[in-house]
C-alpha positions as CSV (number, residue, x, y, z in Angstrom):
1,X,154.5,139.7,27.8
2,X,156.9,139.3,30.9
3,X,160.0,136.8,30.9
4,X,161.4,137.6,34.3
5,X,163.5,135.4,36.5
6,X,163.6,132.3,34.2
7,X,167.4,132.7,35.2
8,X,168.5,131.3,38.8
9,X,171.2,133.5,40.1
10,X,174.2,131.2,39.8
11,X,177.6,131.4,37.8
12,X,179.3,129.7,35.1
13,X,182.3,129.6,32.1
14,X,182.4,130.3,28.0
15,X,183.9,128.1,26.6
16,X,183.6,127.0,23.2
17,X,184.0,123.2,22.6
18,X,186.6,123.6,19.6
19,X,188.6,124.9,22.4
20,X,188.6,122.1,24.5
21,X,192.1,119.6,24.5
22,X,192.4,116.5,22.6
23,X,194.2,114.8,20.1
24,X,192.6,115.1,16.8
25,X,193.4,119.1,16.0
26,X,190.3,120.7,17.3
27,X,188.5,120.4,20.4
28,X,185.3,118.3,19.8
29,X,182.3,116.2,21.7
30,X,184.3,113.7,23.0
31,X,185.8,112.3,26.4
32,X,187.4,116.7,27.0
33,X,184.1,117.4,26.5
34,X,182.4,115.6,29.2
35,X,185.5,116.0,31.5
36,X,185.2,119.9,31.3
37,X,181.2,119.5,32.5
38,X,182.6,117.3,35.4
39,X,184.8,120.2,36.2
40,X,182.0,122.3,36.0
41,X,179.8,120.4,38.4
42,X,182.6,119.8,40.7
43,X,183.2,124.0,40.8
44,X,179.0,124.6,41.7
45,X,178.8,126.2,38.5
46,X,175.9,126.3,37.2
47,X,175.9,127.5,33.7
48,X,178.4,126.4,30.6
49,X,177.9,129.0,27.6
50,X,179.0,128.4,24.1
51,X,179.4,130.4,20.7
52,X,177.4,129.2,17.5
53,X,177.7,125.3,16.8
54,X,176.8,126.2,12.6
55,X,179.5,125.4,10.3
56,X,182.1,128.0,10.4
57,X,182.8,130.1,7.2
58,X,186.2,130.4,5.2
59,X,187.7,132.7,8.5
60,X,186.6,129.6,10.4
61,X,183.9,132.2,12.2
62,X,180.7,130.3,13.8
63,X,179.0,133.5,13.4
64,X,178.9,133.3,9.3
65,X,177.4,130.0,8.8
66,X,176.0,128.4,5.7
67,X,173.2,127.3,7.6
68,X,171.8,128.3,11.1
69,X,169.8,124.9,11.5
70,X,173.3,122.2,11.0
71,X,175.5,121.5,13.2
72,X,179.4,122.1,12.8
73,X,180.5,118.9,11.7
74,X,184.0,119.5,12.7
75,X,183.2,119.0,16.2
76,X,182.2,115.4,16.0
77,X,184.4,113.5,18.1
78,X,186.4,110.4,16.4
79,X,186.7,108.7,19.7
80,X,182.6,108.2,19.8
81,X,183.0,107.2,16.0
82,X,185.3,104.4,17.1
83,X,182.9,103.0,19.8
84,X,180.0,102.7,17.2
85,X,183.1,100.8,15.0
86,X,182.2,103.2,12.0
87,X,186.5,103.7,12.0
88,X,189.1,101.1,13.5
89,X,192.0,101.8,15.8
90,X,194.2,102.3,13.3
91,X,192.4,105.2,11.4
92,X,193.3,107.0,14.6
93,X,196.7,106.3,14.9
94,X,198.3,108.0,11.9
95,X,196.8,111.7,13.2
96,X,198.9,114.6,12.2
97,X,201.2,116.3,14.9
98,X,198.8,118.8,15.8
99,X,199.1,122.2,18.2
100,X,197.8,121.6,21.5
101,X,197.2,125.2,22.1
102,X,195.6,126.4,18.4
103,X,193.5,125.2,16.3
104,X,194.5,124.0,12.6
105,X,191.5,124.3,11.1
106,X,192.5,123.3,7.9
107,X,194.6,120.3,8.7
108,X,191.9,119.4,10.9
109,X,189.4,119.1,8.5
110,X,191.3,116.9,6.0
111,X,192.4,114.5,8.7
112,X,188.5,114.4,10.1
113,X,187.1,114.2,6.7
114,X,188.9,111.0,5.9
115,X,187.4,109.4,9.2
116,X,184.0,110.7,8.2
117,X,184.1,109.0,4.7
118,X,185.1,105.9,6.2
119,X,182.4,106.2,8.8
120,X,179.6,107.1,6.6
121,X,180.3,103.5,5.0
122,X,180.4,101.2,7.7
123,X,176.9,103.6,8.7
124,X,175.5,102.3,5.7
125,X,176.0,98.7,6.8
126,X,174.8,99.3,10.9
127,X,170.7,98.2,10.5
128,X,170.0,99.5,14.2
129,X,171.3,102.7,13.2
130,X,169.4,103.4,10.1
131,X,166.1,103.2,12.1
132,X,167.3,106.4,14.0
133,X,168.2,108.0,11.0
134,X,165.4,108.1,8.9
135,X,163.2,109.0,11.8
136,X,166.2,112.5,12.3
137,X,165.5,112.8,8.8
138,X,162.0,113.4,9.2
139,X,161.6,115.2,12.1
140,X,164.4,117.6,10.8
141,X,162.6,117.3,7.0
142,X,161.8,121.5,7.0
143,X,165.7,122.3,6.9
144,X,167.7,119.1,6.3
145,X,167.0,118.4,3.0
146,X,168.0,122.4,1.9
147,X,170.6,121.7,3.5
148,X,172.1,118.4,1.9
149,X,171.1,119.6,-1.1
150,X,173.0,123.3,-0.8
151,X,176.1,121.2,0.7
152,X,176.2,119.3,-2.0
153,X,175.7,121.5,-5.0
154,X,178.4,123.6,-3.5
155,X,180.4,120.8,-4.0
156,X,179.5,120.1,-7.2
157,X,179.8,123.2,-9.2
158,X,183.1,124.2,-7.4
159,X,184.4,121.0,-8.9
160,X,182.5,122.1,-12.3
161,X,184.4,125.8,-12.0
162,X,187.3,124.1,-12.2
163,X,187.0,123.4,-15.8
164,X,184.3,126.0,-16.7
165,X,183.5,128.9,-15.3
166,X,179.5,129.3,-14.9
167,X,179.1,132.8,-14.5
168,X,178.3,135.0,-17.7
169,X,180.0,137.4,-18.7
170,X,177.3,140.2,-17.7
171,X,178.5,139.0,-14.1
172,X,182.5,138.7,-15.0
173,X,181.7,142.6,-15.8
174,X,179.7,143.4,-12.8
175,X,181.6,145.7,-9.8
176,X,180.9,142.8,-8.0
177,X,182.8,140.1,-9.8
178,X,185.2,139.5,-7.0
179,X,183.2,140.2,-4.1
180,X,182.3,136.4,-3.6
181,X,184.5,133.8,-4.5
182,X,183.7,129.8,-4.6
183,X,180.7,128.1,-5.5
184,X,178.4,130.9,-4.2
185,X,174.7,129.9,-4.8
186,X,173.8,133.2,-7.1
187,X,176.1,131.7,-9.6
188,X,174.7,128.7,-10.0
189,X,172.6,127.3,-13.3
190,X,169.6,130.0,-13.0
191,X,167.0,126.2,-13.1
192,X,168.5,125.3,-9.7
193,X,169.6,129.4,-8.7
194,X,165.5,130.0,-9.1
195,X,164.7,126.2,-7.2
196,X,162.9,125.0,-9.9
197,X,160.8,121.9,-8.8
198,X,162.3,120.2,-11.5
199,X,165.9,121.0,-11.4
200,X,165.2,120.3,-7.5
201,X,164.3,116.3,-8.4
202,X,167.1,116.5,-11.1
203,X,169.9,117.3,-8.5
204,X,168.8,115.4,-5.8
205,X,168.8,112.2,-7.9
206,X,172.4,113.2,-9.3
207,X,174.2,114.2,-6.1
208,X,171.7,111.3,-3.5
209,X,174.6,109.3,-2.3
210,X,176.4,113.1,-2.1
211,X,173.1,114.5,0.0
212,X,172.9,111.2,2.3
213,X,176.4,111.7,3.2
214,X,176.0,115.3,5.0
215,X,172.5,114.3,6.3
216,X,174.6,111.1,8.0
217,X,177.0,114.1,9.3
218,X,174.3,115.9,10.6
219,X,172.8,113.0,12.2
220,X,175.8,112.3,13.8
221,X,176.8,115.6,15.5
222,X,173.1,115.9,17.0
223,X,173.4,112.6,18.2
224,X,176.6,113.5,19.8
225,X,175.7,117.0,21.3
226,X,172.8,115.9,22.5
227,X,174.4,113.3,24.8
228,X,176.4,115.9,26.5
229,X,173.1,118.5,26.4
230,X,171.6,115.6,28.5
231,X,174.5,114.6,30.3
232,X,175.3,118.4,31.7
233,X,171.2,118.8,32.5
234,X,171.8,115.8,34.6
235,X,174.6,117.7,36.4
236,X,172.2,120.3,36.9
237,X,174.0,122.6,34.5
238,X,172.1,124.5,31.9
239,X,174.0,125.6,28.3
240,X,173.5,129.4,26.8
241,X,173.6,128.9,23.5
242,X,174.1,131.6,20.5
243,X,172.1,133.2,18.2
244,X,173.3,135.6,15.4
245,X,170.6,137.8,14.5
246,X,171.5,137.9,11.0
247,X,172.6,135.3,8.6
248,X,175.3,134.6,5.8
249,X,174.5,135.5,2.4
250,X,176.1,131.9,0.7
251,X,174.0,130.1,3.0
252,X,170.9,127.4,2.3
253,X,169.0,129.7,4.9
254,X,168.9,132.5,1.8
255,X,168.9,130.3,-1.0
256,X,166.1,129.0,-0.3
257,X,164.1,131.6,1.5
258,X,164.9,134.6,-0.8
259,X,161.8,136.2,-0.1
260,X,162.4,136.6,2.9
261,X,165.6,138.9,2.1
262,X,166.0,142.3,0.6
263,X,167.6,140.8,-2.5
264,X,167.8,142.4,-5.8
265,X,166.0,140.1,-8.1
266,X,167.3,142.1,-11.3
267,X,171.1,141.4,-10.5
268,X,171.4,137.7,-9.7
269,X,169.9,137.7,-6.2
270,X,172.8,140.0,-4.9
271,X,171.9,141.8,-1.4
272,X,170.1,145.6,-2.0
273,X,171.1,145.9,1.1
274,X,173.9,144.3,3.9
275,X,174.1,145.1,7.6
276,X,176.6,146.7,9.8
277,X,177.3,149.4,12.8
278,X,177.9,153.1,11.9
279,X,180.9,154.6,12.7
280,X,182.1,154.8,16.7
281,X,184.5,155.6,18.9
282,X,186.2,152.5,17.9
283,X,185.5,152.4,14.3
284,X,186.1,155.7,12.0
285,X,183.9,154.4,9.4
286,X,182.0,152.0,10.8
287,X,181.4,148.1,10.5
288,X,180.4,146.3,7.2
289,X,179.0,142.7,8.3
290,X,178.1,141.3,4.5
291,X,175.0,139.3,5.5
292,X,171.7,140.7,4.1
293,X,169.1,142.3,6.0
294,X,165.4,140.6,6.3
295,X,162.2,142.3,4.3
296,X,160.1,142.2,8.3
297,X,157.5,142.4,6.5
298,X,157.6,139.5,4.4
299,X,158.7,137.6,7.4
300,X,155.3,138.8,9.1
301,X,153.0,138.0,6.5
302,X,154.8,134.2,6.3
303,X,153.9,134.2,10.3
304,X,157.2,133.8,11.3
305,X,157.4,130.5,9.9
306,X,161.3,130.2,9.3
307,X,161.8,131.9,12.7
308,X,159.7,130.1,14.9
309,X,161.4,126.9,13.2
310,X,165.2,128.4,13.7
311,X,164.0,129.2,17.7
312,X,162.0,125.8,18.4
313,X,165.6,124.1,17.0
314,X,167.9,126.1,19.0
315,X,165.8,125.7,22.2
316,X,166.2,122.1,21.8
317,X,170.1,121.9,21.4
318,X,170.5,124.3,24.2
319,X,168.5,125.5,27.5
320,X,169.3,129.8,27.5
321,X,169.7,131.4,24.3
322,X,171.9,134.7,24.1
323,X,170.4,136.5,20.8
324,X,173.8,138.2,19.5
325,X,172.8,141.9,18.2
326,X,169.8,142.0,20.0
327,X,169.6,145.6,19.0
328,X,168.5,144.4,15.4
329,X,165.0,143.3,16.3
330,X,164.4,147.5,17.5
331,X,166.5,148.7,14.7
332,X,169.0,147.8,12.6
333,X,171.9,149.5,10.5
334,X,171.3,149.1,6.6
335,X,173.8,149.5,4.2
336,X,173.6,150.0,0.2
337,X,175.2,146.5,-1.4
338,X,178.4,147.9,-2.3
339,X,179.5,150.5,-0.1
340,X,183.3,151.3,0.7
341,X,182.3,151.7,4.7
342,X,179.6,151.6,6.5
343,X,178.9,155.3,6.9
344,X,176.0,156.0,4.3
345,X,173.4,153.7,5.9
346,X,170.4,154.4,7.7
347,X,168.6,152.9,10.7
348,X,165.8,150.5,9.7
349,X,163.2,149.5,12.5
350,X,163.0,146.4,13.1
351,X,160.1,144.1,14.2
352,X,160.0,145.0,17.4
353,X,158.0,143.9,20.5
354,X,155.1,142.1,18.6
355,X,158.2,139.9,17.3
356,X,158.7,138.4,20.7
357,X,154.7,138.7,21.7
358,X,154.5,135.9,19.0
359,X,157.3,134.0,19.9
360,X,156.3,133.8,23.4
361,X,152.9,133.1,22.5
362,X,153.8,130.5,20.7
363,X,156.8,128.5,22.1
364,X,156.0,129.9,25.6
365,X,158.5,131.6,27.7
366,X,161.9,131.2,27.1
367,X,164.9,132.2,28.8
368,X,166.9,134.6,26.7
369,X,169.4,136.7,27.2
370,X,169.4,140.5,25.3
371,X,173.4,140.8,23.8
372,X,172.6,144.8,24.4
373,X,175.9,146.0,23.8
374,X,177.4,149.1,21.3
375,X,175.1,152.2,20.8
376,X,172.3,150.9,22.8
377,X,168.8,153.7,22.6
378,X,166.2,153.9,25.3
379,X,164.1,152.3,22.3
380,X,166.5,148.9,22.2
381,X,166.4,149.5,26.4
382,X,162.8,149.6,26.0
383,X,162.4,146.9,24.3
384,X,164.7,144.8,26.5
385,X,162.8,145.6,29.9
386,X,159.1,145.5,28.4
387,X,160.3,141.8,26.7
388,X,161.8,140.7,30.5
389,X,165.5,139.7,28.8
390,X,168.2,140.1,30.9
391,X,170.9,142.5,29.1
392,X,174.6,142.0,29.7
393,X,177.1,143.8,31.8
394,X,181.2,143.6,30.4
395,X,183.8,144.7,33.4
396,X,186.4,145.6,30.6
397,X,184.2,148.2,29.6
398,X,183.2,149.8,33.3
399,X,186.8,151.4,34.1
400,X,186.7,155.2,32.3
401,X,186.0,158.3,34.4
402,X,181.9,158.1,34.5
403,X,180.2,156.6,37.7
404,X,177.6,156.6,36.3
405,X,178.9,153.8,33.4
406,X,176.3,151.2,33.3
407,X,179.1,148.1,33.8
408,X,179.9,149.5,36.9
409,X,178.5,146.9,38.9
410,X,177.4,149.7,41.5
411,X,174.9,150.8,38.8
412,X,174.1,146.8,37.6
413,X,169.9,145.9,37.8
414,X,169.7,142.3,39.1
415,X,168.1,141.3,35.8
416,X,171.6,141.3,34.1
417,X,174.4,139.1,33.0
418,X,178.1,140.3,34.0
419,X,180.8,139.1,32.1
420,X,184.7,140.2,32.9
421,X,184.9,140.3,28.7
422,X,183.5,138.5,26.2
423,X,184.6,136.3,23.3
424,X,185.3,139.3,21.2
425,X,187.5,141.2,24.4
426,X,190.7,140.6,24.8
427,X,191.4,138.4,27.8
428,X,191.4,140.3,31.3
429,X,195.4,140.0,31.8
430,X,195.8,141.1,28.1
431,X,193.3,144.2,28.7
432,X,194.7,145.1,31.9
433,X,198.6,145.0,30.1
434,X,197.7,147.1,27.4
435,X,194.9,149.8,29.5
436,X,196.1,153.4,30.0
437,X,197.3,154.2,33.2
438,X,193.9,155.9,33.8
439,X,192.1,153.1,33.3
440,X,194.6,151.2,35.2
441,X,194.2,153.6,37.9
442,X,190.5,153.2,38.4
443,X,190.3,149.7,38.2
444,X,192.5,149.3,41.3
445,X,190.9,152.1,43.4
446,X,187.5,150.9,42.5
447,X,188.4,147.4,44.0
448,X,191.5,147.9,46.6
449,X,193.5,145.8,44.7
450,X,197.4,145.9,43.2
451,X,196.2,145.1,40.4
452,X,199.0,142.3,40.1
453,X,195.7,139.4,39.0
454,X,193.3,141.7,37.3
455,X,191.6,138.2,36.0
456,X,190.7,137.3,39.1
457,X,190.0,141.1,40.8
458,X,187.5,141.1,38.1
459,X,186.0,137.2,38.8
460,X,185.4,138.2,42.2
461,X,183.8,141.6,41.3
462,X,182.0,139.7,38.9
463,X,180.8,137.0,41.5
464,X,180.2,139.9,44.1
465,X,177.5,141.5,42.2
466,X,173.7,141.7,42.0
467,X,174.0,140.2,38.5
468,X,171.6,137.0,38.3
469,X,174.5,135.6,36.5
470,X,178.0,135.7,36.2
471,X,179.9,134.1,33.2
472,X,183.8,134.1,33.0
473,X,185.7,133.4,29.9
474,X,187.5,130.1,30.8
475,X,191.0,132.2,29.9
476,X,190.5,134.5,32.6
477,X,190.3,131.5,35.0
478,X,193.2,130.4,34.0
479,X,194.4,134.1,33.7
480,X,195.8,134.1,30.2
481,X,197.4,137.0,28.0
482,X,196.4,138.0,24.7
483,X,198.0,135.2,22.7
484,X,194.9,133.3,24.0
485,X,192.5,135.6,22.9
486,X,189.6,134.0,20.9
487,X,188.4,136.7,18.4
488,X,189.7,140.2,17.3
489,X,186.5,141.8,15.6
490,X,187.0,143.4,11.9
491,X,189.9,141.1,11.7
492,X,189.0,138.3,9.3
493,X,192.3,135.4,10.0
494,X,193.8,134.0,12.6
495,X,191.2,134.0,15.0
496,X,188.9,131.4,17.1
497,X,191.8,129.4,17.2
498,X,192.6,129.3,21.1
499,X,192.9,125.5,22.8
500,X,194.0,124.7,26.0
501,X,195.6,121.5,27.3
502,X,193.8,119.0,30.2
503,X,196.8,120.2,32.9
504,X,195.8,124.1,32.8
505,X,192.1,123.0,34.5
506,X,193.6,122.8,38.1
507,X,192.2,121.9,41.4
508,X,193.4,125.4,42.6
509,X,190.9,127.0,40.1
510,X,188.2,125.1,40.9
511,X,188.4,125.3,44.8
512,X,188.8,129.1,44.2
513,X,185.5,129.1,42.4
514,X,183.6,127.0,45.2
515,X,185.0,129.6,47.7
516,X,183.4,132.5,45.5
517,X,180.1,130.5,44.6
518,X,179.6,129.7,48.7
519,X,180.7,133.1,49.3
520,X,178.5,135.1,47.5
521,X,175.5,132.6,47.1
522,X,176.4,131.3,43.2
């Protein structure tokens, strides 16, 4: 198989969309949105990427999602709900005081979840609309209905918990007992635990008005997204999308494909195994991630089904997909269910090449981008160069004393992606304030630069290179500090919260970008 230059060298920005302005909390798909891909075509970029759009988890991550088929529903935009009339003028009005510059995820979602329960009625009543949703319902029929159903359930037996507690006492006693809290699927009546085609029609007749509601949510935030998919394709600007190799253990993904888990069937479907990093340079004891690791094998013998599904839906919300711990699919780190730390674990081959021989040969080529970052083998290297992927490049990282360190753009292959840092780096003004005076040291001897706008000493290093492509955290445009940072990883709170307000995306950045893109042919 060969995948090579699918990707047209060109430049673009991450940006998340809950990060975009507005006045509702959290940014979402409306008028920011399609402002921020003017901006875009205005600058010549040519690429806009963007983290996970799953739900997010209890730490508000999009990277532990209880399903990697939905959409974030969060993100739908109010303003759009207005012009279809599903809410009135006045629904709008009475928004909380929000922070223009973080998100409040919390107060966000009770203000947006009123609008949505008003909306979902006046849906009910809109004739030209139902047309369109029955025929998303069954075009999406192979993870929708899961999905509705796991939403709902959630909801019903968390409301249950409150006045009885559903878990036996064999599980009360477990070493596990407050390892997951909430309505976790494994704790759930063992009838609809075990999916039982009975208990199945049971619940969906009980909770159908329940069900109807999140599939109208859904509905909703693909019609939305993919308004502006096709509105920035029209601009000529193609979205990188995100996918997490691994998913979260309370999610409608396991619950109802356990087999294709390593889950221990004798102790209520708990992981045998969960996934990680060892320990690093960074991290004495390692990384324990929670989510469960795949049985490959089961996986294989089921053709790929639920992956080829997962891939053919992502390809169609997005047009580059960046597979996050790309590293996984040569070998993965296993961990005992359990585990203080993440040093005991092993490393588990993964499925390899043939994986992506099947995916290509049946989905056809695809444009993907290898995340190939942390202890990366000449196996995982291997595997990126005989697949075609493009790997990634990270300026923060290039600065120590070795010439020879790959994100040195001197030692970049043009089959690569630079980035000055990524959504889990500190921004580039924050990483130059806090470097070493080593590191400090190199940076402006490498360039010939004071170092007095290390953001944009490292855009223009970034642009200058043979990378195909050259993506820039929209906080280093606007060359931000650390309080604007989006993620701290192995911190659970307070992150993914950054926002930025409509006055911060100047004319003065974008002219500096068309100067770079002309420059060096972006």
């Amino acid at each position: 198989m060969s995948i090579k230059n699918l990707i047209s060298r060109g430049a673009g920005v991450l940006l998340h969309p809950t990060s975009l302005y507005g006045n509702f909390g959290i940014g979402d798909f409306g008028n920011a949105c399609f402002e921020f891909i003017d901006f875009l075509s205005a600058a010549k970029q040519k690429f806009w990427q963007i983290l996970p759009l799953n739900p997010i988890d209890d730490s508000n991550s999009p990277y532990q999602s209880c399903s990697v088929f939905a959409g974030n529903d969060l993100l739908i935009s109010p303003e759009i709900l207005l012009k279809k009339k599903y809410i009135s003028e006045s629904d709008l009005k009475n928004h909380p005081d929000f922070d223009s510059r973080k998100v409040d995820y919390q107060k966000a979602r009770e203000f947006k979840s009123n609008l949505f329960l008003a909306a979902y009625e006046n849906f009910k009543k809109d004739k030209n609309a139902q047309t369109k949703f029955l025929d998303f319902n069954k075009k999406n029929k192979s993870w929708l209905d899961d999905y509705a159903l796991f939403s709902a359930l959630r909801k019903y037996f968390l409301e249950q918990r409150q006045n009885k507690d559903l878990r036996d006492k064999k599980f009360e006693q477990s070493v596990l007992k407050n390892y997951y809290d909430g309505a976790v699927w494994n704790t759930w009546p063992e009838e609809i635990l075990m999916r039982d085609k009975k208990a199945i029609i049971k619940y969906q007749k009980k909770l159908a008005n329940e069900m109807n509601y999140y599939k109208f949510l859904q509905f909703e935030f693909f019609e939305q997204w993919m308004a502006i998919k096709k509105y920035a394709n029209e601009k000529n600007i193609e979205i990188i999308g995100d996918l997490p190799i691994f998913t979260a253990y309370n999610s409608c993904d396991v619950w109802a494909n356990k087999n294709l888990f390593k889950l221990d069937k004798n102790n209520y479907y708990l992981p045998k195994f969960i996934a990680g990093v060892p320990p690093d340079d960074f991290t004495a004891e390692g990384q324990l991630w929670g989510n469960p690791v795949y049985d490959w094998e089961e996986n294989k013998n089921q053709n790929y089904e639920w992956w080829l599904n997962r891939i053919k839906n992502i390809f169609q919300m997005v047009d580059i997909v960046r597979i996050d711990h790309f590293r996984g699919f040569e070998s993965y780190w296993e961990v005992a269910f359990g585990a203080k730390n993440a040093i005991n674990g092993s490393w588990i081959k993964g499925p390899g090449k043939n994986f992506f021989d099947f995916i290509n040969k049946k989905l056809g080529n695809l444009k993907i981008i290898a995340e190939d970052l942390g202890i990366i083998t000449d196996d995982v290297r291997n595997l990126k160069n005989d697949c075609g992927f493009p790997g990634m490049r990270v300026l923060q990282f290039a600065f120590d004393y070795d010439n020879k360190n790959e994100h040195l753009p001197h030692n970049f292959c043009v089959n690569s992606i630079v980035y000055t840092g990524t959504h889990d780096n500190d921004t580039s003004f924050g990483w130059y304030k806090s470097a070493s005076e080593k590191t400090k040291d190199k940076f402006r001897r490498y360039m010939n630069v004071s170092g007095e706008d290390p953001a944009w000493d490292l855009i223009r290093l970034a642009y200058s290179s043979v990378a195909v492509c050259a993506i820039i955290p929209i906080q280093d445009l606007m060359s931000l500090d650390s309080f604007d940072r989006m993620n701290v990883p192995g911190t659970a709170f307070d992150n993914w919260k950054f926002r930025f307000t409509c006055n911060m995306m100047t004319d003065e950045i974008k002219n500096k970008l068309i100067y770079l893109c002309d420059l060096f042919n972006r």
